[in-house]
LOTI-228074 format. One record per residue (C-alpha): x, y, z. Coordinates in steps of 0.25 Angstrom, whole numbers, padded with zeros to 4 digits, always signed. Example, Ala and Ser with C-alpha at 12.3 -4.5 7.8 and 13.67 -1.06 7.14 Angstrom:
BEGIN
+0049-0018+0031/+0055-0004+0029/
This chain:
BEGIN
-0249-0192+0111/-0263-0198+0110/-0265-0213+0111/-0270-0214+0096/-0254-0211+0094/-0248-0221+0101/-0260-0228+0103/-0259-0227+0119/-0271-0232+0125/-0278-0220+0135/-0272-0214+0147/-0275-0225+0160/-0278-0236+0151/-0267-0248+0148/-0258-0248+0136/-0263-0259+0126/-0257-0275+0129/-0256-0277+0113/-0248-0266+0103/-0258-0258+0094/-0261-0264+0080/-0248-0260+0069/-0255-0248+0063/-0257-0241+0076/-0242-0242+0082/-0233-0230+0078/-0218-0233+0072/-0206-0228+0080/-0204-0218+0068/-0219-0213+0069/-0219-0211+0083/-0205-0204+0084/-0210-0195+0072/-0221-0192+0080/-0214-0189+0092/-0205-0178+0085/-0217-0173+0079/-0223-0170+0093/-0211-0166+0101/-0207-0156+0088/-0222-0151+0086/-0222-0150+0104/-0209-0140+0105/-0204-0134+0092/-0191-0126+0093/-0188-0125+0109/-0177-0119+0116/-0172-0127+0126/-0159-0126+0138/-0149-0138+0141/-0137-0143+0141/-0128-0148+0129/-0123-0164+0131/-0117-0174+0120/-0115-0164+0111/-0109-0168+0098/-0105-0160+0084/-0105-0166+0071/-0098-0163+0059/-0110-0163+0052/-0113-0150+0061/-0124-0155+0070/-0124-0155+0083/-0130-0166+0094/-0131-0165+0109/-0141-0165+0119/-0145-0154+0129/-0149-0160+0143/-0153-0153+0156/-0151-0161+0168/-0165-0167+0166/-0166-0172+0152/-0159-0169+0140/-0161-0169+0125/-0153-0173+0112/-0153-0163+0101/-0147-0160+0089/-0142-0148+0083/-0141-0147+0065/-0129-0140+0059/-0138-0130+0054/-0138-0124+0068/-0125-0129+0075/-0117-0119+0065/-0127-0108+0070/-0119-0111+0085/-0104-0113+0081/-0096-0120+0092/-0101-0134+0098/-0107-0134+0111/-0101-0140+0122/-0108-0150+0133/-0113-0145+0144/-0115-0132+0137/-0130-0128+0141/-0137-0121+0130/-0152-0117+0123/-0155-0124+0112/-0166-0121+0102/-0172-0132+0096/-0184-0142+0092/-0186-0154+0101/-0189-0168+0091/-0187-0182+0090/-0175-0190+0082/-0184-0200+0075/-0173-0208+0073/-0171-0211+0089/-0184-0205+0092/-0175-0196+0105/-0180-0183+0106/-0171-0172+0103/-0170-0156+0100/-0165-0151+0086/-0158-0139+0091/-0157-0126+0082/-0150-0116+0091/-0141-0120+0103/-0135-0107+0113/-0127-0110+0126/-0133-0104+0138/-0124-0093+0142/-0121-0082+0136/-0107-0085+0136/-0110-0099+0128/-0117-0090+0118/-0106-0081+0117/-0095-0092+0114/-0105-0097+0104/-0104-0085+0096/-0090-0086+0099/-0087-0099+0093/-0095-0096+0082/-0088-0083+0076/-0075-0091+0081/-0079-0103+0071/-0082-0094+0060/-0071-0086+0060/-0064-0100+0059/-0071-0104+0047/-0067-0093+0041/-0052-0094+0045/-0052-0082+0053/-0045-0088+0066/-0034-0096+0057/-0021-0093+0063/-0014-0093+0047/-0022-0079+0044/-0015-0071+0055/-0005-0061+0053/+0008-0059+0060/+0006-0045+0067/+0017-0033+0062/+0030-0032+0072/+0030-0016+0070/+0016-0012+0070/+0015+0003+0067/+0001+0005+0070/-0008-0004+0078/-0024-0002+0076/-0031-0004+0090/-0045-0010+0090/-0051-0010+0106/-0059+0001+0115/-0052+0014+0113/-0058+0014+0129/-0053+0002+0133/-0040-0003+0142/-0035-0010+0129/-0032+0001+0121/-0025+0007+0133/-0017-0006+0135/-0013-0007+0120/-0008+0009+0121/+0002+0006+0132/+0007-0007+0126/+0010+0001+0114/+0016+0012+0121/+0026+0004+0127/+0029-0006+0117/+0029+0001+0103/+0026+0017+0105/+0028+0020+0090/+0015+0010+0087/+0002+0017+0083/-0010+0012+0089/-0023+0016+0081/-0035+0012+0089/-0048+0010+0084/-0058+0010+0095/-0070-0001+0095/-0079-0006+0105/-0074-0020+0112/-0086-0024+0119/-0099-0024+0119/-0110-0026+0107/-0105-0016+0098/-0090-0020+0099/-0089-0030+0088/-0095-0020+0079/-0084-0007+0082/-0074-0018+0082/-0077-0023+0068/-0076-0008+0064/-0065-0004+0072/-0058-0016+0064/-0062-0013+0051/-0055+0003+0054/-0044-0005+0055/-0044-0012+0043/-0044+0003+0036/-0032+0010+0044/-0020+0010+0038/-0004+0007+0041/-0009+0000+0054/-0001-0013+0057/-0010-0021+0067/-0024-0021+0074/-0025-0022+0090/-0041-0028+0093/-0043-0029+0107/-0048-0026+0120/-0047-0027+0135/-0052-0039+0144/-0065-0043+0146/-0079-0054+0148/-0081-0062+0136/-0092-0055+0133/-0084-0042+0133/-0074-0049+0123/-0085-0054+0114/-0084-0043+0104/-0071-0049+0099/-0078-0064+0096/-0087-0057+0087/-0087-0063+0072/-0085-0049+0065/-0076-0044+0073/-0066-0056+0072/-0069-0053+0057/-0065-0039+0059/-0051-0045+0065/-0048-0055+0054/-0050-0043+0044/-0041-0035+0048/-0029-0033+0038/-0019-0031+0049/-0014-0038+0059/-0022-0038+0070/-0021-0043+0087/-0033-0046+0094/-0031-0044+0110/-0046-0045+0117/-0048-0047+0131/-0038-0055+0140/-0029-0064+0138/-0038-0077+0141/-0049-0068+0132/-0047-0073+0117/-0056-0069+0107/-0061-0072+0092/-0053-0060+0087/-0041-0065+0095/-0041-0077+0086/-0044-0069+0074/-0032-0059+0075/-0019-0060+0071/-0016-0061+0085/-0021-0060+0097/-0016-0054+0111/-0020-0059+0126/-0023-0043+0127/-0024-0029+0119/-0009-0027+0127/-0002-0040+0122/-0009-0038+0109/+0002-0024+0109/+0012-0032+0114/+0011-0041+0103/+0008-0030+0093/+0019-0021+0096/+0034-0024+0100/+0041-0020+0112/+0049-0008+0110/+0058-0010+0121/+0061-0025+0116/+0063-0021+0101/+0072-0010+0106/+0080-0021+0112/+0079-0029+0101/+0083-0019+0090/+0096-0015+0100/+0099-0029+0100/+0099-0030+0085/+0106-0019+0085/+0118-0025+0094/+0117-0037+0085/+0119-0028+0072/+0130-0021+0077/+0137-0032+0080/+0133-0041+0068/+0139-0027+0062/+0153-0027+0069/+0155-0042+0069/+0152-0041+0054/+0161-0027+0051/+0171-0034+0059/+0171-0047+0052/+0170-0035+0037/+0181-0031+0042/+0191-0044+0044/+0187-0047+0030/+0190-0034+0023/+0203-0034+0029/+0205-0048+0024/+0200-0043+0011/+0208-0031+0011/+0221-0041+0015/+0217-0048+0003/+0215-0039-0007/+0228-0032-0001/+0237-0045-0003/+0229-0048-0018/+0233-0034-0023/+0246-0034-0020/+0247-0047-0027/+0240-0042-0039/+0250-0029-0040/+0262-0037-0037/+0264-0044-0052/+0261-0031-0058/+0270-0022-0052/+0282-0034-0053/+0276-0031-0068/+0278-0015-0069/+0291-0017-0062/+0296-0026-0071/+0291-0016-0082/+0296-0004-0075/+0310-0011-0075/+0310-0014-0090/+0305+0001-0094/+0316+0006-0085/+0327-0002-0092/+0321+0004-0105/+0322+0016-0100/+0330+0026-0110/+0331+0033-0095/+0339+0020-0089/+0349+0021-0101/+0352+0037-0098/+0355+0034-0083/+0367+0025-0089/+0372+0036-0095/+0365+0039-0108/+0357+0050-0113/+0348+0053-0125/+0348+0066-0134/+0333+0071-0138/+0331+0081-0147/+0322+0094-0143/+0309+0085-0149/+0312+0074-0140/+0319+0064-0150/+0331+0057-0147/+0345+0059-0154/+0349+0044-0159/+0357+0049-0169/+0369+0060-0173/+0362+0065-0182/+0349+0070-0172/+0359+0080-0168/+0364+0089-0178/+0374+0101-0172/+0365+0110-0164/+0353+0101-0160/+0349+0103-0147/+0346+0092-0138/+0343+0086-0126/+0352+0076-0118/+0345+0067-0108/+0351+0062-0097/+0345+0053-0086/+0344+0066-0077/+0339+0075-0087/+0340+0082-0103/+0353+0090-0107/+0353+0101-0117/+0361+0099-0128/+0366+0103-0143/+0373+0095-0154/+0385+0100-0158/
């Protein structure tokens, strides 16, 4: 700055004993604005290294916090506009490269840097920066909420298998299988797993799935690995792929301390592509035991229950044995008291006392002399039979 600008008397020569006349002096406001002027018009955009400190988010979505070296260190500010564009908050200590434009806050006159881009250091930070992105998005759009997961199917019948045909995985998954449910089919659809063009074989292999038909669950998984081998199941469109898929699906990446952003947009997730089978598929030998100890408890539900059938009918049939004698008591006193009375009516009852009855060859009976003029023929009936006879 020149002396005309803050009215400074030449280099080696003594400040002034008395302030400079009113027009000449600068305000607080005019000198802080020139300030920013200067130190905007002096650097422009610049990238600079350092360590994050007194970091604070607000709700508004702005960010503040300084970045220091051992040295010095500088606030700086970072709008809502760009803080979406990074995702997750930034811890202390994190050290990172920030892209930004150096300028004064006029209203505390402190230098400070608007920062418009903020990446970590390592590689590793840049990676669980994208990470917690896509994990926030897939949020937003309900994707990880544990009330859209579906139970998985106790039978399965077929099982699609999305991994490396080449890899220990698959291997690991057909053994499981073998032992546990034989009669299971697996139906493997190959894809890359690591690697650049794995997220785009993945989202193909998954969408293939989507369009085969009478399968009852989808496997998606692979063998252990580095983080960066994993990273293939943290992308955005893959975890997309998993969320669309119309049946149940298990997720089983890496080892069991690995879990990925597919693990949490799955149905369910296993530790390994082994426990993924194991949780897929029963045990044979356990349901064989199972089914035999149903079948133990059927029987006998069956006998205790045929027995207990079996005490009643007998009850019953006692019953019903006792109540039907008692409804044929009163009608057969009945028929016998009417079998008596037709008995004593009967014109056989008087022939056994000594009578008989004289009938005529057409049946009728002689009740008078003059039915039998000399030389009729009739019969005589007896209690032991008919005599032939004439009248004389």
């Amino acid at each position: 700055m020149t002396g005309s600008l803050f009215d400074l008397p030449p280099e080696g020569q003594s400040p002034p004993s008395q302030p400079p006349s009113r027009p000449a002096a600068l305000t607080i406001t005019e000198l802080v604005s020139t300030l920013r002027k200067s130190v905007e018009a002096a650097t422009g955009p610049v990238w600079v290294k350092g360590e994050v400190t007194s970091f604070k988010a607000y709700g508004s979505g702005h960010w503040y916090f300084s970045l220091c070296d051992p040295q010095s260190a500088v606030r700086c500010v970072m709008w809502k506009t760009y803080t979406v564009k990074v995702g997750a908050v930034v811890a202390d200590g994190t050290e990172v490269y920030a892209l930004g434009t150096p300028t004064v806050w006029e209203e505390r006159g402190e230098l400070r840097m608007s920062v418009q881009v903020l990446l970590p250091t390592s590689g590793v930070g840049l990676a669980q920066l994208a990470r917690e992105r896509v994990k926030a998005a897939l949020e937003k759009d309900g994707l990880l909420d544990p009330a859209r997961k579906r139970s998985l199917p106790l039978f399965p019948v077929r099982i699609a298998v999305v991994t490396s045909a080449d890899g220990a995985a698959l291997r690991d998954i057909i053994i499981v299988t073998r032992r546990r449910w034989p009669s299971v089919r697996l139906l493997v659809v190959p894809a890359k797993v690591q690697g650049t063009e794995a997220p785009e074989t993945l989202v193909r292999a998954l969408a293939l799935v989507n369009r085969l038909e009478l399968v009852d669950l989808c496997i998606i998984g692979r063998g252990g690995g580095s983080k960066e081998d994993l990273s293939a199941f943290d992308e955005e469109r893959v975890c997309r792929a998993v969320a669309a898929l119309r049946i149940p699906s298990i997720s089983a990446v890496g080892h069991e301390t690995d879990i990925s952003l597919t693990d949490l947009v799955a149905d369910a997730r296993a530790a390994t592509p082994s426990a993924a089978v194991e949780r897929a598929l029963p045990d044979r030998a356990d349901t064989l035991r199972h089914v035999q100890s149903l079948g133990s408890r059927l029987a006998h539900g069956l006998r205790r229950r045929t027995t207990l059938v079996s005490a009643r009918l007998a009850r019953s049939g006692d019953r019903i044995q006792v109540a039907m004698g008692r409804r044929l008591e009163e009608p057969r006193s009945q028929l016998d008291r009417y079998a008596g009375q037709l008995e004593a009516l009967s014109p056989l009852k008087v022939l056994s006392r000594g009578y008989s009855v004289a009938r005529l060859a057409d049946g009728r009976v002689v009740r008078r002399k003059g039915d039998l003029p000399p030389g009729t023929a009739f019969d005589l009936t007896t209690t032991d039979g008919a005599i032939a006879a004439h009248a004389d």
